[in-house]
C-alpha positions as CSV (number, residue, x, y, z in Angstrom):
1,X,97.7,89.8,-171.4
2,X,97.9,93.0,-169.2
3,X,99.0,93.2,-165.8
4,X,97.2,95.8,-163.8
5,X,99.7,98.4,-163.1
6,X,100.4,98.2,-167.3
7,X,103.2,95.7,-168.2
8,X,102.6,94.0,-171.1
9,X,103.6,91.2,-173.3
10,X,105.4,93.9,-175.6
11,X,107.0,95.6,-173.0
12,X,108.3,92.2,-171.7
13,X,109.1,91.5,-175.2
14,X,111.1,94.6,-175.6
15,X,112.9,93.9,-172.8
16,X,114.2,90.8,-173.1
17,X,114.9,90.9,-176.8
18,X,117.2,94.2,-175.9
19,X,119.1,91.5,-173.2
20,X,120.3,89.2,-175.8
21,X,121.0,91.3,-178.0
22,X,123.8,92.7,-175.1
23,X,124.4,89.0,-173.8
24,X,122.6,89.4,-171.0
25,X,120.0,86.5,-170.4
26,X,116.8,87.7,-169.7
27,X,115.6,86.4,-166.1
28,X,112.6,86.9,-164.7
29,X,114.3,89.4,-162.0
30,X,116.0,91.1,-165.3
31,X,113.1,92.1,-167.0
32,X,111.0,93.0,-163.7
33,X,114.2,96.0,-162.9
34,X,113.6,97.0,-166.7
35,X,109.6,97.2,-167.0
36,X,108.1,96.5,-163.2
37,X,105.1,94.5,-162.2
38,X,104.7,91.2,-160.5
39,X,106.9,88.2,-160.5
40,X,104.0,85.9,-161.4
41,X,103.2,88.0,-164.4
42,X,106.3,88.7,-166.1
43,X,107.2,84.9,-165.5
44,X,104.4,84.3,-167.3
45,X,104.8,86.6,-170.5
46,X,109.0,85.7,-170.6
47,X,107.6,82.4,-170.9
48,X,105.6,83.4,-173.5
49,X,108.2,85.0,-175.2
50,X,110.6,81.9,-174.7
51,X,108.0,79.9,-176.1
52,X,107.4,81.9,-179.4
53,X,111.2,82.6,-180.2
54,X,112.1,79.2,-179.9
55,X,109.4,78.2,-182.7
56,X,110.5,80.9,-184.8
57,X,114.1,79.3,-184.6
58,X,113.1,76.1,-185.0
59,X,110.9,77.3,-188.3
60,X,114.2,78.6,-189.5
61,X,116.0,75.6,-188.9
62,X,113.3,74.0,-190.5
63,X,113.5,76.3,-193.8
64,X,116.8,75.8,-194.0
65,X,117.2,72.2,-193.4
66,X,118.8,72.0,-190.6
């Protein structure tokens, strides 16, 4: 999924992985100053990105019995 003017799911990604890791929590409007593009799009991809860390933490939990 590629925006037009070039930000990508990666770059998103990136982005918002970089925030947490400084305890900053990665808002729509955060990542947009960091990589650009359209509100609609990076909602879309942070979403994304919400969606597939969440089920890689809950896979954890899962592994370890949580």
């Amino acid at each position: 999924m590629a925006e037009q003017n070039g930000v990508t799911f990666d770059q998103v990604s990136k982005a918002a992985t970089s925030m947490l890791s400084k305890g900053i929590t990665p808002t729509v409007r955060n990542v947009i100053a960091v990589t650009g593009g359209r509100t609609e799009t990076v909602s879309e991809l942070l979403r994304d990105y919400n969606d597939k860390r969440n089920a890689e933490v809950l896979k954890m939990a899962n592994e370890l019995g949580s």
